[in-house]
C-alpha positions as CSV (number, residue, x, y, z in Angstrom):
1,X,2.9,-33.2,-16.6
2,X,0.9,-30.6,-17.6
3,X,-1.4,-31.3,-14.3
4,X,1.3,-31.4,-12.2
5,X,2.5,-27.4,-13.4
6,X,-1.0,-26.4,-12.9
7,X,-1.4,-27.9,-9.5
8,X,1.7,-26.1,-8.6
9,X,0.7,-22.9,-10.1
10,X,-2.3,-22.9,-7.8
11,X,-0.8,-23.9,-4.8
12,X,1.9,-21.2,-5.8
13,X,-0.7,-18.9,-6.5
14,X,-2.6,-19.6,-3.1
15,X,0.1,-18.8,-1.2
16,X,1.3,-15.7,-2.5
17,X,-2.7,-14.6,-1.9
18,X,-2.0,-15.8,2.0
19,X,-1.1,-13.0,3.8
20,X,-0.4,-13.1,7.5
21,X,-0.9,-9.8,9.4
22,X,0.3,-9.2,12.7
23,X,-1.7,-6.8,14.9
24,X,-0.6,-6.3,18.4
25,X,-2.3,-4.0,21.6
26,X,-0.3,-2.8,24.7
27,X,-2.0,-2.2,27.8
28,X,-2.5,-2.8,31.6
29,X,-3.3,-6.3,32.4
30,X,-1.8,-5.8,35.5
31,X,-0.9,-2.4,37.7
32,X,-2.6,0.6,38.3
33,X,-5.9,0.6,35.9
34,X,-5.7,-3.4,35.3
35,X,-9.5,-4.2,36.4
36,X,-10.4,-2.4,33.2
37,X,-7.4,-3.7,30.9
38,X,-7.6,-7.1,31.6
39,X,-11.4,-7.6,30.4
40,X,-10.3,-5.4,27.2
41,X,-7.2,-8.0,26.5
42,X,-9.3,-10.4,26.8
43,X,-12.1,-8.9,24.6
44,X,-8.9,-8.1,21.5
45,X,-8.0,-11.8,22.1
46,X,-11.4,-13.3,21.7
47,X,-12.4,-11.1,18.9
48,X,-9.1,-11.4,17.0
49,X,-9.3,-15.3,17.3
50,X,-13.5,-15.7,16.1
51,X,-12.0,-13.1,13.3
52,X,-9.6,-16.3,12.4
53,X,-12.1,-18.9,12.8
54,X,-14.5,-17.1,10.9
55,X,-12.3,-16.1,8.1
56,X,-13.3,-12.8,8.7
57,X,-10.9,-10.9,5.9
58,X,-10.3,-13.7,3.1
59,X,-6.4,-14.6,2.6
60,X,-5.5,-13.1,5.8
61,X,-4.5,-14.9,9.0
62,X,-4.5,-12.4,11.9
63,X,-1.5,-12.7,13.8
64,X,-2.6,-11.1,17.4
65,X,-0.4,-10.1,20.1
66,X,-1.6,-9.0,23.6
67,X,1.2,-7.5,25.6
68,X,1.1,-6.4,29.3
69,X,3.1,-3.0,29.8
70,X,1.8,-2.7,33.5
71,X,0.8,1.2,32.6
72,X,3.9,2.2,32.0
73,X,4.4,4.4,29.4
74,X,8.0,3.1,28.7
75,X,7.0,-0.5,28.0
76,X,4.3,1.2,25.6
77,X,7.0,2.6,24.4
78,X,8.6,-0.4,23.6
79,X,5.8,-2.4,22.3
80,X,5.1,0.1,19.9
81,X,8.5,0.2,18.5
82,X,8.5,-3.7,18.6
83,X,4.7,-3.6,16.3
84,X,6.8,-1.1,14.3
85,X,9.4,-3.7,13.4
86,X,6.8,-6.4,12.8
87,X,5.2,-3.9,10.2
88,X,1.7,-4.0,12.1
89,X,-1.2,-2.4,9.9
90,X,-2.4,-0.6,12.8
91,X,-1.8,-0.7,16.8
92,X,-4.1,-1.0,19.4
93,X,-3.2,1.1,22.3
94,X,-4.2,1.7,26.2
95,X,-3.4,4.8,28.8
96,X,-3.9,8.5,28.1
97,X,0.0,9.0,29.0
98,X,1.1,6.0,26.8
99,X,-0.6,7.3,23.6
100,X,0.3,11.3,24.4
101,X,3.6,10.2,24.7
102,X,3.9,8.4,21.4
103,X,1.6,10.8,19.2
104,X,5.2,12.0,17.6
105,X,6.4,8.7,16.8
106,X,3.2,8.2,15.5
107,X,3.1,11.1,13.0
108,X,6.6,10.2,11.7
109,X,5.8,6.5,11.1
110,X,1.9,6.7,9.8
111,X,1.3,4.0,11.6
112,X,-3.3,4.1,12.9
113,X,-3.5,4.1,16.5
114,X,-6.8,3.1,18.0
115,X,-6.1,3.6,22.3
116,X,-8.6,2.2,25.0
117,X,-7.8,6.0,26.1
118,X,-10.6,8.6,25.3
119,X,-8.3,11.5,26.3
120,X,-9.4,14.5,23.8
121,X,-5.7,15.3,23.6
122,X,-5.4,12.3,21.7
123,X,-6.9,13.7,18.7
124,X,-6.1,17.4,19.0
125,X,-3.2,18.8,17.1
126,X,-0.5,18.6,16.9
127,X,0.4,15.2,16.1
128,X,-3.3,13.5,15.2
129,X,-3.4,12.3,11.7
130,X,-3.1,8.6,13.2
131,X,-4.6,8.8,16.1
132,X,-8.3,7.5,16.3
133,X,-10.6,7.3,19.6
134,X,-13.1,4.1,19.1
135,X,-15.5,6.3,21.1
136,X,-16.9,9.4,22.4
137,X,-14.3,11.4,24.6
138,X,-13.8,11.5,28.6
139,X,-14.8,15.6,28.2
140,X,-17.7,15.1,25.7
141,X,-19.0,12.4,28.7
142,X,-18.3,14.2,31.6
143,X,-20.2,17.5,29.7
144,X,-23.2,15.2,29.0
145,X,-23.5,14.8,32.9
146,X,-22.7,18.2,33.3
147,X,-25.7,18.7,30.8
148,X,-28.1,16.1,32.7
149,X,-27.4,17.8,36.4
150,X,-28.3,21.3,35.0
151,X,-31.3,20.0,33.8
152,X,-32.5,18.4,37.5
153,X,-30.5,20.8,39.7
154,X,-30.3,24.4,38.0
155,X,-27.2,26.1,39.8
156,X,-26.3,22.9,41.4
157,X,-22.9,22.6,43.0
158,X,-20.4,20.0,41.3
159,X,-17.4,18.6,42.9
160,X,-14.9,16.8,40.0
161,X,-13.1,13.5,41.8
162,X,-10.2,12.9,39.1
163,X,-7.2,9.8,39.2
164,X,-3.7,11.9,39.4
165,X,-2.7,11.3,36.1
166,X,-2.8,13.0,32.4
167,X,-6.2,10.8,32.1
168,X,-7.9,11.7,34.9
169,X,-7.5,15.1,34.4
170,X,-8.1,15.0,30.8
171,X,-11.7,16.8,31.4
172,X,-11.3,19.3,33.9
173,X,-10.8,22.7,31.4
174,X,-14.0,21.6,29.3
175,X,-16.0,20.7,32.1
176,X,-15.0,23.9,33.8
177,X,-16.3,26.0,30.4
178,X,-19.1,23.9,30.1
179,X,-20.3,24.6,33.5
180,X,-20.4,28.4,33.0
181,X,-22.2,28.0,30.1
182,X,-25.0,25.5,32.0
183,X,-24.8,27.9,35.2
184,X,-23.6,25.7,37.7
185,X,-20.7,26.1,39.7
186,X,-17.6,23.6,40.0
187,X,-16.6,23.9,43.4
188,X,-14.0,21.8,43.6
189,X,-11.4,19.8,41.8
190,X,-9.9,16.6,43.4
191,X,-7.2,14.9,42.4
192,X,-7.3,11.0,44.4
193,X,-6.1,7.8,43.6
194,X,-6.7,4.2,45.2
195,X,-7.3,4.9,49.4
196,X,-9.0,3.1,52.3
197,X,-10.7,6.3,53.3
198,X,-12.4,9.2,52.1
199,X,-14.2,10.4,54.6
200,X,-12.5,13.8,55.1
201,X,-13.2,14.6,51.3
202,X,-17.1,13.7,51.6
203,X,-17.1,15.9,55.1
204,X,-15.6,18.3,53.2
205,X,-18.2,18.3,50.1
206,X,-21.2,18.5,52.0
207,X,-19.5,21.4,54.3
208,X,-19.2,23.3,51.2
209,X,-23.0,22.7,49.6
210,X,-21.7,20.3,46.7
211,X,-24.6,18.4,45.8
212,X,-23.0,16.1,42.6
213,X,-19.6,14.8,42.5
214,X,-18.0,13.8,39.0
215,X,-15.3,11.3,38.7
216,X,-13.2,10.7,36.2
217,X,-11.3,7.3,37.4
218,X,-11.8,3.3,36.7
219,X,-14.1,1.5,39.3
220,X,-12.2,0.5,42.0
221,X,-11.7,4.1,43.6
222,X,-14.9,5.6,42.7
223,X,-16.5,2.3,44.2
224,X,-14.9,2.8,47.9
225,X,-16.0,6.5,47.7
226,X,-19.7,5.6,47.1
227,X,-19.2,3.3,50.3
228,X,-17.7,6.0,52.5
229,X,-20.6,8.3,51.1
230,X,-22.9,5.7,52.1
231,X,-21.9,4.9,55.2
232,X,-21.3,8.5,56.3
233,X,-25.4,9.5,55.4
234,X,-24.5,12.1,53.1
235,X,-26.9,13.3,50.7
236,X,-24.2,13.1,47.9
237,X,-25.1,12.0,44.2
238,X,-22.7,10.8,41.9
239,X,-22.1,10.4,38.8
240,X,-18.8,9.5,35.9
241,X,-17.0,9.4,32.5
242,X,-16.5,5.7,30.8
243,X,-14.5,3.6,33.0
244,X,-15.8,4.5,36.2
245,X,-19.1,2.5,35.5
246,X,-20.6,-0.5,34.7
247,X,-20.5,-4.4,36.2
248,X,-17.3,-3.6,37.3
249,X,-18.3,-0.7,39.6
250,X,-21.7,-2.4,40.4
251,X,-19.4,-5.6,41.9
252,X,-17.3,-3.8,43.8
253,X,-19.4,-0.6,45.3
254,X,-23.1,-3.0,45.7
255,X,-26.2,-1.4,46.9
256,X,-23.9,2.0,47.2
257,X,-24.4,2.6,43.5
258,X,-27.9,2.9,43.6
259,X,-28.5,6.4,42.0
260,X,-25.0,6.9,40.1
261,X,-25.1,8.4,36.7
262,X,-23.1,6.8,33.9
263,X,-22.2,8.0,30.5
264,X,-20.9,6.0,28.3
265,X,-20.9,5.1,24.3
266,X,-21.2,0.7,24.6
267,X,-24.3,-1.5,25.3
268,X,-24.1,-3.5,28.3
269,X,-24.0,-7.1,28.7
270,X,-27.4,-7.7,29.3
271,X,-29.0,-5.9,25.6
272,X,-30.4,-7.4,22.8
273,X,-27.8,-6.1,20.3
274,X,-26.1,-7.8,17.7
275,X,-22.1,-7.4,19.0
276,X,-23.5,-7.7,22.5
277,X,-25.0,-11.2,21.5
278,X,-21.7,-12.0,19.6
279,X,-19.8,-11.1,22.8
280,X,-21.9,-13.6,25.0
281,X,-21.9,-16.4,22.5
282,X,-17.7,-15.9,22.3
283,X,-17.0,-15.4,26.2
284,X,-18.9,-18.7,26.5
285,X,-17.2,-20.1,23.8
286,X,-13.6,-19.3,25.0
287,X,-14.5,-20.1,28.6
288,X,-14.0,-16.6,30.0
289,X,-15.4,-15.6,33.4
290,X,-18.8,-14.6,34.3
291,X,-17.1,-11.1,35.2
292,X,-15.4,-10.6,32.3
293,X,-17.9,-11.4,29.8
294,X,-20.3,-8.7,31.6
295,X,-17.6,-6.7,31.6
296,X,-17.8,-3.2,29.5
297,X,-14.5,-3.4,28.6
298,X,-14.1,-6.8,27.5
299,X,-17.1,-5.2,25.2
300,X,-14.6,-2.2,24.6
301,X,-11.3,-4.6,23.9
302,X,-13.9,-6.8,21.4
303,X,-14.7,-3.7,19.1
304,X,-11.3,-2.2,19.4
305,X,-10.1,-5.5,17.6
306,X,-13.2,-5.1,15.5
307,X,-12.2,-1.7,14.2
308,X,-9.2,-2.7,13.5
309,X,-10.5,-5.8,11.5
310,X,-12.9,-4.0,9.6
311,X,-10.1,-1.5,8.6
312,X,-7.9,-4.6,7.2
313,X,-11.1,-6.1,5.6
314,X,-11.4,-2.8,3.4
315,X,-8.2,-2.2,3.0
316,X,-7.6,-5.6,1.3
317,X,-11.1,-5.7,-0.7
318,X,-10.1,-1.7,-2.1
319,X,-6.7,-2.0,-2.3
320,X,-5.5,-5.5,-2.3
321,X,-2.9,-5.2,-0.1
322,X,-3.0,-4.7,3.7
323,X,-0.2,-1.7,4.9
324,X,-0.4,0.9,7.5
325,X,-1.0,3.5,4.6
326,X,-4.2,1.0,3.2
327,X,-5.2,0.8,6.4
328,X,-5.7,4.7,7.1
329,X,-6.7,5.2,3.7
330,X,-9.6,2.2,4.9
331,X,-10.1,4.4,8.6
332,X,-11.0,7.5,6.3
333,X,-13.9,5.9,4.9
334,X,-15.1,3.6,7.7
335,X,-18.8,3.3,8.5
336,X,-19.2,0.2,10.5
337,X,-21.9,-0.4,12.7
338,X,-20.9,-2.6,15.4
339,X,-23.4,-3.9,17.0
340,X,-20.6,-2.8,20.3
341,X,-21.9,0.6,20.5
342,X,-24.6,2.5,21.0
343,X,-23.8,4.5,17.3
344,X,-21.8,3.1,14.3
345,X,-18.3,3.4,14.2
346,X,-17.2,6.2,11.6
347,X,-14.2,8.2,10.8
348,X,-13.1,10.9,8.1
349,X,-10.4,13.1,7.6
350,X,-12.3,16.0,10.2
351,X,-13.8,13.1,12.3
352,X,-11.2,10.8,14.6
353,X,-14.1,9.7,16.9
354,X,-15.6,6.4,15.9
355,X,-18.9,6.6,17.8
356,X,-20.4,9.8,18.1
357,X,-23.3,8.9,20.3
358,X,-23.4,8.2,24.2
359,X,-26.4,7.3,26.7
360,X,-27.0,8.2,30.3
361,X,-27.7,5.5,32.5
362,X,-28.7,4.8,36.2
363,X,-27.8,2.2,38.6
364,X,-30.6,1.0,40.6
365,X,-31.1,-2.3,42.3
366,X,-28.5,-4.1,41.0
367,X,-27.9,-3.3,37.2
368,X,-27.9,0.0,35.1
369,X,-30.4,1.0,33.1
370,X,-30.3,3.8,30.3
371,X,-32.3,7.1,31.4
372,X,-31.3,8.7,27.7
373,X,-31.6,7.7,24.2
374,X,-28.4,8.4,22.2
375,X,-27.1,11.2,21.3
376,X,-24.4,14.1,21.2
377,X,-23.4,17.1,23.0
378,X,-23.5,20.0,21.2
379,X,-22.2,21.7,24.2
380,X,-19.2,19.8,23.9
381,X,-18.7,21.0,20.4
382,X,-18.9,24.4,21.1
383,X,-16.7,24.6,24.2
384,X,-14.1,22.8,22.8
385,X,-14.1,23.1,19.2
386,X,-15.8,26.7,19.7
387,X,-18.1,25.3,17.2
């Protein structure tokens, strides 16, 4: 008898340790932007599910939901309010206009956001206690290209190619300071989504001396431009923020990307680091595509999941219970290195950008190669923070 009560106790006792938390992202599996939010679903799915198999946070199951809001802000909309209901830890979101438009919610609930979206804006005030970026921002990239051109074209003209939306633009007004400061000259801005033909653009470039043009767009668009520039002889380089590069753009655009700059804060596929390992070993593993697993955003979904992990992880080893207040409380004191990027992931109460370091890289024959170690712009800091 007195077995049998002790048996039960444990059992009773086990599963009032089990804890089940739900974490869910919201992004663009399909619609405008999808060829970079499908690979990042993928990589929040894969990671979330080794996180289970692994028993990554003991007495927590990870309940992970993946929901496709086609880019439109109100399906974000209603995703978040859904993870709200389902008392979510911490949210993983997608689009610069998805996470501007719910930084008030966010405040008022205390809920951590961590978006695929580097938008600066995210983590300005007002409205940013929640708000986290896993990475370096779309202005501190485009200013370390800004930085790079200066240094092998002083006075070089500079063209800025952005998508028509809050995150293509998200750049323009530090890249425009920074410029003055590096003494080149922006000649123009260009707002341009997804067209057959650019040709009266690129004629219009090289009319007016450009020499570089910046993008700030995903890889579909930027790749057709690099054709057009190809094809029309023009003595063009190019260069871009995040989502403009990698595999994705190297598929798509071929030997035309030969020559464009890259910044960005993740390995690529093909490095010997730890997470970049991990990602090839689980992509196998879960029978994803040879696209998506060299994919940098399936890399980018994998340690947005991660983050998000690790945050639960100290959260329940500090605290002993796993909450949205825990869980900032955890994202104040994070130090996590990855093994995803090319710094470790911290945060702090003056600090919402989880790695501070980025690389410049070059496409050449095929792949992209880094041309810069890691490291940060201080130039960024000082025309934006006027630090």
């Amino acid at each position: 008898m007195k077995r049998s009560w002790m048996l039960a106790a444990t059992l009773a006792l086990g599963l009032a340790q089990a804890q089940t938390v739900n974490l869910m992202w919201s992004g663009a599996i399909t619609g405008p932007t999808s060829d970079a939010g499908a690979p990042y679903a993928a990589g929040v799915e894969d990671y979330c599910r080794y996180a289970n198999e692994t028993n990554a946070v003991p007495g927590v199951t990870f309940n992970c939901i993946v929901r496709d809001d086609q880019y439109n802000n109100a399906n974000t909309q209603r995703n978040f309010e859904e993870a709200i209901d389902l008392e979510v830890p911490i949210f993983l979101g997608y689009s610069t206009g998805g996470t501007l438009q719910l930084k008030p919610l966010v405040q008022e609930v205390g809920v951590p956001v961590v978006p695929a979206s580097m938008h600066i804006g995210n983590i300005d005030p007002p409205n940013n206690d929640y708000i986290f970026l896993p990475t370096t921002s779309y202005s501190e990239q485009v200013i370390a290209l800004l930085e790079f051109i200066a240094k092998e074209s002083p006075g070089a003209k500079v063209a800025l190619v952005v998508h028509p939306s809050a995150f293509g633009r998200a750049p323009i007004e530090d890249a425009r300071r920074a410029a003055e400061e590096l003494g080149i000259e922006i000649v123009e801005v260009q707002e341009t989504g997804a067209n057959l033909d650019y040709t009266a653009m690129l004629t219009r470039f090289a009319e007016r001396g450009v020499q570089y043009v910046v993008h700030q767009n995903v890889a579909g668009p930027v790749a057709q431009i690099l054709k057009d520039s190809k094809r029309l002889g023009l003595n063009l380089k190019h260069a871009g923020a995040h989502y403009t590069g990698g595999e994705d753009l190297l598929r798509l655009a071929g030997d035309a990307a030969d020559g464009f700059l890259w910044a960005t804060s993740f390995y690529l596929w093909n490095e010997d680091a730890p997470g970049i390992r991990l990602q090839r070993e689980l992509g196998e593993r879960y029978g994803r595509s040879e696209d998506i697993i060299r994919s940098v955003n399936y890399t980018n979904g994998m340690m947005a999941a991660g983050i998000a992990i690790e945050a639960v992880r100290i959260a329940k080893e500090k605290f002993g219970e796993v909450n949205a207040e825990t869980v900032y409380q955890a994202l104040m004191e994070m130090n996590w290195d990855s093994g995803f990027g090319v710094g470790p992931v911290t945060y702090g109460p003056d600090d919402h950008t989880g790695v501070d370091h980025l690389r410049v890289l070059q496409a050449k024959d095929g792949a992209f190669q880094p041309i810069s170690e890691p490291f940060t712009s201080a130039l960024f800091r000082k025309v934006h923070f006027q630090q």
